[in-house]
C-alpha positions in Angstrom: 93.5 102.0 167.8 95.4 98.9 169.1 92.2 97.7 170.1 91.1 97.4 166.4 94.5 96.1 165.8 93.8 93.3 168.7 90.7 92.5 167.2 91.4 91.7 163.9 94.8 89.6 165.0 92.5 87.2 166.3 93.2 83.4 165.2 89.5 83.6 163.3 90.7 86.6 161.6 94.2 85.6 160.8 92.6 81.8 159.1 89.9 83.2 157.6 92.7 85.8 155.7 94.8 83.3 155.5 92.2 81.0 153.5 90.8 83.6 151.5 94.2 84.7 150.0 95.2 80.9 149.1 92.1 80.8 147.2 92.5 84.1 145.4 95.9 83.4 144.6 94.8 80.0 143.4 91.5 81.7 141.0 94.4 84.2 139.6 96.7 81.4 138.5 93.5 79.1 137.3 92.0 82.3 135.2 95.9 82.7 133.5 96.2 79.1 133.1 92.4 79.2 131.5 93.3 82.5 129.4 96.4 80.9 128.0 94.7 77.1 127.4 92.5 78.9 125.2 94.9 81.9 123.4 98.0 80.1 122.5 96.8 77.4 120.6 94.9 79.4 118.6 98.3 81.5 118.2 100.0 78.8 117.0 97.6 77.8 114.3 97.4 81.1 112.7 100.7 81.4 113.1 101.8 78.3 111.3 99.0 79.2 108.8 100.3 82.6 107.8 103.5 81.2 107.8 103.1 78.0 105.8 100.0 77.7 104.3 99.4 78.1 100.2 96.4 79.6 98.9 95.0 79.2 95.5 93.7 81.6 93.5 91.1 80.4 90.9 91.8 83.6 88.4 92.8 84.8 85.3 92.3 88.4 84.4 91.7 89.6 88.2 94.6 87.2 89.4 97.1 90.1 90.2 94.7 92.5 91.7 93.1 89.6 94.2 96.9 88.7 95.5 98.0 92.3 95.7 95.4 93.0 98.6 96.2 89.4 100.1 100.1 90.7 100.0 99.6 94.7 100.7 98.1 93.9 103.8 101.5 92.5 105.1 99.9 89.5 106.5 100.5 86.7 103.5 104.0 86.6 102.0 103.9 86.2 98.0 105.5 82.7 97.6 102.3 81.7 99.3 100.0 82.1 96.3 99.8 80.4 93.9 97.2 81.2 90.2 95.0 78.3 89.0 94.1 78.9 85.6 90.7 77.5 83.9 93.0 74.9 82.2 95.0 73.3 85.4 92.2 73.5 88.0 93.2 69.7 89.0 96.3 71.6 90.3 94.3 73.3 93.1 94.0 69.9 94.6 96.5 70.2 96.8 95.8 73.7 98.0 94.3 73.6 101.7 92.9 77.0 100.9 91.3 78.1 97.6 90.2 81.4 96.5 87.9 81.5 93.7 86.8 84.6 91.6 83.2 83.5 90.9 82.9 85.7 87.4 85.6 83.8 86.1 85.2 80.5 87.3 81.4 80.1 87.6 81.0 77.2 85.1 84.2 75.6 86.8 82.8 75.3 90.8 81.2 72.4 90.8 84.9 70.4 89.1 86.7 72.5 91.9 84.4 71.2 94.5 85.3 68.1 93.3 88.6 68.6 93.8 88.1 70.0 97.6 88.7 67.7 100.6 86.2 68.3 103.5 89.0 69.9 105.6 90.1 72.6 102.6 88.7 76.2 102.8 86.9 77.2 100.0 86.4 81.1 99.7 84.2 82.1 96.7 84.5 85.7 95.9 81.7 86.9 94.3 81.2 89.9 93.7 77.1 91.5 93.3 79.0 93.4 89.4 80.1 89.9 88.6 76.6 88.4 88.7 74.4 86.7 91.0 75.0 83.0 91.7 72.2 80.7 91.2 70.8 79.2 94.0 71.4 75.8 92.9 75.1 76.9 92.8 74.6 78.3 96.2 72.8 75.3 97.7 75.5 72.8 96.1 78.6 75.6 97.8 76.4 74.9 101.2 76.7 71.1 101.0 80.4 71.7 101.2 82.3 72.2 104.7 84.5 75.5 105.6 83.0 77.3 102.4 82.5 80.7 102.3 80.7 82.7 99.5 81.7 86.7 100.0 80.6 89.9 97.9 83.1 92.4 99.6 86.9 92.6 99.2 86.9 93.7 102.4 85.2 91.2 103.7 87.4 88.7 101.8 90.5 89.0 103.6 88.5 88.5 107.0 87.3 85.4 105.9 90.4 83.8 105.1 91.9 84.9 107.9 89.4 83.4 109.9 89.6 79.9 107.5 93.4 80.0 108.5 92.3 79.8 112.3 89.0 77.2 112.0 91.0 75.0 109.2 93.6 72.8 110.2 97.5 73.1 108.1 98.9 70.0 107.3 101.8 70.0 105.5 102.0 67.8 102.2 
């Protein structure tokens, strides 16, 4: 057994180990550091967005039912929506992020794309008992960056919780 022991406490053994550990323990710290350069910022963003950022409704009659399964699902607080009406959509303007109830507000998307910046979300909720939308509608939504046309509710809050991460905050 010492033999073995002899063996492997030659100087080729003991540089070789020695080398081989400094460069796992530098891949460990490299893969952490890599891990983290890519998590946190994207932890800060939502976080700031949950926390700060002001979402629009474009509703009227379905206004309390959208916000209630934004605020029941204990992610967005209820001083963070606001309701745009059909007769103050210039208010959405400065909303980031803008929800839109397509039944309501189909004859009013192309003034509210108007009124979107290129870095605003847009999230049109549409859903397949509220109508199809025309494919010039759809094709004129496209043109626009970060806009989103969904049919589920389910599906809805997914998409602007991925619009909070892709979309930057700014505060105005």
């Amino acid at each position: 057994m010492e033999e073995i022991l002899n063996f492997f406490n030659h100087p080729f053994f003991v540089i070789v180990g020695g080398i081989s550990t400094a460069i796992a323990v530098v891949i460990f710290f490299y893969g952490i550091y890599s891990v983290l350069r890519g998590i946190v910022p994207v932890w800060i963003r939502l976080g700031k967005s949950l926390h700060n950022r002001k979402i629009a409704i474009y509703a009227e009659n379905d206004f309390e039912s959208l916000k209630s399964l934004l605020t029941d699902s204990g992610v967005f607080k209820n001083k963070n929506i606001t309701q745009i009406t059909k007769d103050s959509i210039a208010k959405g303007e400065k909303f980031t992020m803008m929800l839109v109830n397509y039944p309501e507000f189909n004859d009013e998307i192309k003034s509210i794309l108007k009124h979107k910046r290129d870095s605003d979300s847009l999230i049109v909720y549409a859903p397949q008992s509220g109508g199809r939308i025309e494919q010039k509608m759809m094709d004129k939504i496209n043109e626009n960056r970060n806009s989103i046309v969904v049919n589920f509710r389910g599906r809805l809050l997914n998409d602007i919780v991925t619009s909070m991460i892709t979309t930057t905050y700014e505060k105005k």
